[in-house]
C-alpha positions as CSV (number, residue, x, y, z in Angstrom):
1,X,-112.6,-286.0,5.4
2,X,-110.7,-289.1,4.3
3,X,-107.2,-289.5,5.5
4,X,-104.7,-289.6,2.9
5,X,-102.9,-292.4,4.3
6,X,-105.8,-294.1,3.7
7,X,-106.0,-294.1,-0.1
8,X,-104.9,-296.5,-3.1
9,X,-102.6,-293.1,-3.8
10,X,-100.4,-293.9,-1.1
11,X,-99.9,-297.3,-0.9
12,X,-98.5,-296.7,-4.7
13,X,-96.0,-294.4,-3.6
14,X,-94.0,-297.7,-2.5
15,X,-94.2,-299.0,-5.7
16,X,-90.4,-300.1,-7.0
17,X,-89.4,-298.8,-3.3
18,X,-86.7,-301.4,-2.4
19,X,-86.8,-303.5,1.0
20,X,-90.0,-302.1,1.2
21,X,-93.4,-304.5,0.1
22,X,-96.8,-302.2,0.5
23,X,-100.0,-303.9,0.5
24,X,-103.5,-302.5,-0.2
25,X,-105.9,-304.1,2.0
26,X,-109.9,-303.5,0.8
27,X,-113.1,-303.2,2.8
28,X,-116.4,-303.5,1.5
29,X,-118.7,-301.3,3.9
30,X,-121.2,-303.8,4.9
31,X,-124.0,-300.9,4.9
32,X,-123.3,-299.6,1.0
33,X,-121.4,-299.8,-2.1
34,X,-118.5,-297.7,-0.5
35,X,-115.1,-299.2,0.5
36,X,-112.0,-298.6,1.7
37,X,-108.4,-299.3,1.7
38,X,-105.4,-299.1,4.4
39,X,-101.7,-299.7,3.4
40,X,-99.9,-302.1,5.3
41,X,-96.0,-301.0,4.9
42,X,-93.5,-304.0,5.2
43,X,-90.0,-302.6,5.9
44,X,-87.3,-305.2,5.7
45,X,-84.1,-302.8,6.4
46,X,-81.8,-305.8,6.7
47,X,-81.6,-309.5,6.0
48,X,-83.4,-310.8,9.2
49,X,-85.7,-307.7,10.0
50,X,-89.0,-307.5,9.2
51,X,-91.7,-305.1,10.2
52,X,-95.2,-304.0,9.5
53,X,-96.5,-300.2,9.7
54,X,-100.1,-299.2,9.0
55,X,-99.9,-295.2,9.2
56,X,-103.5,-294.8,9.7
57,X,-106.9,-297.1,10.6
58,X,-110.4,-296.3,9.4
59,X,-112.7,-295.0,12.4
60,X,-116.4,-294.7,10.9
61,X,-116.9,-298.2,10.1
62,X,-119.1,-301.1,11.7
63,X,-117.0,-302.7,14.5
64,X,-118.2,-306.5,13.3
65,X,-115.8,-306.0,9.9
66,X,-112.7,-305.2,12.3
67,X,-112.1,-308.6,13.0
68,X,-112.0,-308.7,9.2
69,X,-109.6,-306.4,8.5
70,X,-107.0,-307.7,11.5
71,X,-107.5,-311.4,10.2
72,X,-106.0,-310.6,6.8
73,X,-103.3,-307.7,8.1
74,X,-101.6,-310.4,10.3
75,X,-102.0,-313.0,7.5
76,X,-99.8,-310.9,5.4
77,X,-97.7,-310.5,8.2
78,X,-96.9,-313.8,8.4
79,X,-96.7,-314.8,4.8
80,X,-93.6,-311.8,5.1
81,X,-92.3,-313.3,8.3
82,X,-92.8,-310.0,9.8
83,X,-91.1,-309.5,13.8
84,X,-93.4,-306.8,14.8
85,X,-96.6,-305.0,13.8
86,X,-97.7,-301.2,14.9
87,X,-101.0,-299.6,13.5
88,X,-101.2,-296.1,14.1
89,X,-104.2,-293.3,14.1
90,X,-104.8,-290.2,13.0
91,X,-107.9,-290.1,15.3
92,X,-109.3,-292.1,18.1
93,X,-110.4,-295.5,17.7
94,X,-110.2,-296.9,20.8
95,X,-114.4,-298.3,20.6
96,X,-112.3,-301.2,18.5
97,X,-110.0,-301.9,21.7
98,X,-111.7,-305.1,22.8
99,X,-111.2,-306.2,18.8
100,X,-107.4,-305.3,18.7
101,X,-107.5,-307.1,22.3
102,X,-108.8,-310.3,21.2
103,X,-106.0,-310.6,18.6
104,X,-103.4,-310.1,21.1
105,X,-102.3,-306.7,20.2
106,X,-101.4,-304.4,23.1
107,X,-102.2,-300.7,23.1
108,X,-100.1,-297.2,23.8
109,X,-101.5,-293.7,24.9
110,X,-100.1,-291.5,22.0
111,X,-101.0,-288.3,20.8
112,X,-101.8,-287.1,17.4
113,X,-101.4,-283.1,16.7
114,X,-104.2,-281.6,13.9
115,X,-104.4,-278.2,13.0
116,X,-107.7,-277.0,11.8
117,X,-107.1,-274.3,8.9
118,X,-110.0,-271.5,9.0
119,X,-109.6,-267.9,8.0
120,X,-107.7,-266.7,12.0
121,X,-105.4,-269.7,12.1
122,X,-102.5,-267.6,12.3
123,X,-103.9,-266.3,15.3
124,X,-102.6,-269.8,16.9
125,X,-98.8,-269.1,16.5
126,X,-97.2,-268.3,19.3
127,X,-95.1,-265.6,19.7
128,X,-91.5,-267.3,19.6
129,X,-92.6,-268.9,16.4
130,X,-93.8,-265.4,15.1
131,X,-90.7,-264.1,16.3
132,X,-88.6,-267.1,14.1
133,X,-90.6,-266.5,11.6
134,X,-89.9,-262.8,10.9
135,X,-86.5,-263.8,11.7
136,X,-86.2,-266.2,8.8
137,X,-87.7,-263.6,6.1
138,X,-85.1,-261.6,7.5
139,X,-82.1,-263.9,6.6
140,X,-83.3,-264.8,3.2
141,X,-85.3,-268.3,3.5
142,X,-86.9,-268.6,0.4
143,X,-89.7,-271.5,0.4
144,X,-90.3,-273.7,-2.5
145,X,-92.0,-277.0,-4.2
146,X,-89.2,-279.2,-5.9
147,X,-88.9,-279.1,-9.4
148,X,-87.1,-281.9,-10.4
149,X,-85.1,-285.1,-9.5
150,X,-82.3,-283.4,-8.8
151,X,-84.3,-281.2,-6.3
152,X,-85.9,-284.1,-4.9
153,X,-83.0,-286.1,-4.7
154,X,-81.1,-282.7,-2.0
155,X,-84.4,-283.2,0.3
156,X,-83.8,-286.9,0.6
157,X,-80.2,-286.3,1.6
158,X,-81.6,-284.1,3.8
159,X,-84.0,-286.0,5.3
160,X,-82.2,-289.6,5.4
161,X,-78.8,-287.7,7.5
162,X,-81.5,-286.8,10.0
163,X,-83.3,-290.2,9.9
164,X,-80.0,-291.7,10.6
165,X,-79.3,-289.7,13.9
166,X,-82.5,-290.9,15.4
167,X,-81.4,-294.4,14.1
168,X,-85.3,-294.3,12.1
169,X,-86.5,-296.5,9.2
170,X,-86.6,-294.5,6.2
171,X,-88.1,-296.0,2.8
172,X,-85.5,-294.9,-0.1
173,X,-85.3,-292.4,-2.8
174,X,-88.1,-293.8,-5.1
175,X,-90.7,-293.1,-2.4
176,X,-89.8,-289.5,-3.0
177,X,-89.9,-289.7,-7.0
178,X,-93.1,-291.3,-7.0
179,X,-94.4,-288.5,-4.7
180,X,-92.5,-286.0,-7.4
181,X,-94.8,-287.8,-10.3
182,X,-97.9,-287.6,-8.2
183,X,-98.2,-283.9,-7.5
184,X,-101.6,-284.0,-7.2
185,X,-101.5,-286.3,-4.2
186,X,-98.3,-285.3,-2.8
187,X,-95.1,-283.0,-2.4
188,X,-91.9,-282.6,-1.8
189,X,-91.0,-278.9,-0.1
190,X,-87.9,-277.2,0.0
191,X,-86.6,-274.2,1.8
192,X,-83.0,-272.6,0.7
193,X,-80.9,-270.1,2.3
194,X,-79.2,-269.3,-0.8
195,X,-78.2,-272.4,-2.9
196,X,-78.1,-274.7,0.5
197,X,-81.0,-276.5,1.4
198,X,-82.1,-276.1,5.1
199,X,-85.9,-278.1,5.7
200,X,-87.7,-280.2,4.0
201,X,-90.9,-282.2,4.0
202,X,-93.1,-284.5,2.2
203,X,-97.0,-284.2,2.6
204,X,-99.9,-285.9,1.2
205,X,-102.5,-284.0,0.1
206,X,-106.4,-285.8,-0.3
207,X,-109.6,-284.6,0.4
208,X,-108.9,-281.2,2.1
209,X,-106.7,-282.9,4.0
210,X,-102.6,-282.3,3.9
211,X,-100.7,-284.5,6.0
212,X,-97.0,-284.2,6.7
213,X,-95.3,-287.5,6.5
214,X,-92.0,-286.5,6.8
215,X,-90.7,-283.9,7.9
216,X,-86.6,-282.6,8.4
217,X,-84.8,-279.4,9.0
218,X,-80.5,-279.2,8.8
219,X,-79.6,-279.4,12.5
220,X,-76.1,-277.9,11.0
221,X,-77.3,-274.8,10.1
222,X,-76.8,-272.2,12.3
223,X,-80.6,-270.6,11.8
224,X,-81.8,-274.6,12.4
225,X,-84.6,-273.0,15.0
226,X,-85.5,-270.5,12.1
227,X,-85.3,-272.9,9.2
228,X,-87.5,-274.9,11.0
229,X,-90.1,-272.9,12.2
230,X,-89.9,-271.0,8.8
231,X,-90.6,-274.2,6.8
232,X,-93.2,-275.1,8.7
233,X,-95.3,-272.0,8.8
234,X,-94.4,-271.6,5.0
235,X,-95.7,-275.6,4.5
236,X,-99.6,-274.3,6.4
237,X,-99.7,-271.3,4.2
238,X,-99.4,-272.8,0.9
239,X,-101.7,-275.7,2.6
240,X,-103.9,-273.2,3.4
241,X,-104.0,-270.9,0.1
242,X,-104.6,-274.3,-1.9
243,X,-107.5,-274.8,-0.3
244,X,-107.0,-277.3,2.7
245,X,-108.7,-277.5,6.0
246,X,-107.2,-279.1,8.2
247,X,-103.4,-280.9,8.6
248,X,-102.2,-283.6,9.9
249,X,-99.0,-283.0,11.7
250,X,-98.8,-286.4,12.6
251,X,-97.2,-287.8,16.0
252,X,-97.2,-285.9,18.8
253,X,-95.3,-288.8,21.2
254,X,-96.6,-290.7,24.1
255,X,-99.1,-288.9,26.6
256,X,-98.0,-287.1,29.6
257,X,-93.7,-287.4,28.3
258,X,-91.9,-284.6,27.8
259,X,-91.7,-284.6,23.8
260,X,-90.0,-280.8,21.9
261,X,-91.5,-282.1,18.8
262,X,-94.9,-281.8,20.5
263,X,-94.1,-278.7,21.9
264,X,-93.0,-277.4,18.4
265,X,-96.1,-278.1,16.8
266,X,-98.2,-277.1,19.4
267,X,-96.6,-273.3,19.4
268,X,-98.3,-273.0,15.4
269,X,-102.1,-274.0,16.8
270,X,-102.1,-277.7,17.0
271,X,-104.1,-279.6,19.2
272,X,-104.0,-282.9,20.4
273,X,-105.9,-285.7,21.3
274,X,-105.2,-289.3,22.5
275,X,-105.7,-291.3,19.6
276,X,-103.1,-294.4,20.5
277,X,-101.3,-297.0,18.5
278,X,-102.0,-301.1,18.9
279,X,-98.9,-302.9,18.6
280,X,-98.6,-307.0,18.1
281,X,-95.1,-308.6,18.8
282,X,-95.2,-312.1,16.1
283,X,-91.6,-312.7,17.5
284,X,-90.9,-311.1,21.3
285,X,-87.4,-312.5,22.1
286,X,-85.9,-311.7,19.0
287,X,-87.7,-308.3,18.8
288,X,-86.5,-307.6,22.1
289,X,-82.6,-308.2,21.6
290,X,-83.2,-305.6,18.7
291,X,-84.3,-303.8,21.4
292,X,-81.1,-304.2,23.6
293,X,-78.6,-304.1,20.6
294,X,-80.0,-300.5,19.5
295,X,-80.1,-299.1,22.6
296,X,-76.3,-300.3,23.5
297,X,-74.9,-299.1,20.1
298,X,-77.0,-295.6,21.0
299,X,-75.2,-295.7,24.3
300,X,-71.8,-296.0,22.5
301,X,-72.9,-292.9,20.6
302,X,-73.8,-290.6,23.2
């Protein structure tokens, strides 16, 4: 099954998205007609930052075109003066190690959670999450695709006050419109308690495949644990109704560190598997004074 990060679908969801430049990078297979495409995402969040994110890197493809594929990614890199590049994986390609090597990229143990849907997948909830869940049909949650802008435009709220607690790059509100007018490749979920919005996420859906790019629940609220793990089952169950087999809950943090989102995703059946991410510093002194400027104004927040 074909990722959905790695699809002309999602690299047009930045389209119009400001400070953002997305890139569709194409790859004849060597052995047939076939190609494919990864999205390099250029975030420039201020006037002197610039950074590269590729969500997700093909893994059934000859080694020999790797090479390829990195020559043009860090040529576009440095057309847009970028500081820092991190390529990402839904699954392991570590057989291309000794390619990402070559081009000086360094790599990091990190774990990716799937969930394979089949007709017992509820049997992997755990009870606490069971427990939550009953709890939050209880209260009143009520579970629902956005309708509108104006519905979209709450779940962004939603999400960019959370982004901005974990001080985390967030593209703006088109990204979410376009994924509004692309419903068959992606949507926006909402749960309520009553008229206030308490979770949200975005998932792209291709191929039997829904993966959960973003995902936020109202720390505020006073049923946050509930809200959470509410949205969450309620986000596998329409997955799973519609016809999906497997999801992508995306990162499950660096192997063998304590991580609760990990933990959270692991209590409704995930597994995980060491599938890494390759990161190239273009720029390593200034990089790294980002690096001690975040982590001193973070300080000053604690």
């Amino acid at each position: 099954m074909e990722s959905p990060f790695l699809t002309s679908s999602f690299t047009e969801l930045f389209h119009d998205v400001s400070n953002t430049i997305a890139i569709k990078i194409e790859v004849d297979k060597s052995d047939s007609t076939e190609y494919f495409c990864l999205t390099l995402v250029i975030y420039k969040p201020n006037f002197f930052l610039r950074f590269g994110i590729i969500y997700d890197f093909p893994n059934s493809i000859n080694p020999q075109l790797i090479d390829s594929i990195l020559s043009k990614v860090i040529h576009y890199c440095r057309i847009y003066h970028c500081w820092y590049l991190e390529i990402r994986n839904s699954k392991d390609n570590r057989i291309y190690n000794s390619n990402f090597d070559s081009f000086g990229f360094q790599y990091k143990p990190w774990l990716n959670a799937l969930l394979h849907l089949n007709d017992n997948w509820e049997n992997g909830i755990s009870k606490s999450k069971r427990r939550n869940i009953q709890k939050g049909f209880k209260t009143g949650f009520n579970f629902k695709i956005c309708q509108n802008h104006s519905e979209v435009f709450k779940a962004y709220l939603l999400i960019c006050s959370q982004y901005r607690k974990i001080r985390k790059p967030l593209p703006d509100i088109q990204l979410f419109y376009n994924s509004f007018d692309n419903p068959k490749f992606s949507k926006v979920f909402s749960t309520y308690l009553g008229s206030s919005l308490v979770a949200t996420s975005l998932v792209l859906l291709h191929d039997f495949t829904a993966a959960q790019f973003i995902f936020a629940a109202d720390k505020n609220n006073i049923s946050y644990t509930q809200s959470a793990s509410f949205h969450q089952w309620a986000m596998i169950e329409w997955s799973y109704k519609n016809g999906f087999t497997l999801i992508d809950l995306v990162g499950g943090g660096e192997k063998n560190k304590p991580y609760g989102v990990r933990e959270f995703k692991r209590r409704f059946g995930a597994t995980f598997n060491e599938v890494g991410r390759w990161n190239l510093v273009f720029f390593p002194i200034r990089w790294n004074l980002i690096f001690f400027i975040n982590n001193l104004i973070s300080k000053k927040l604690i």
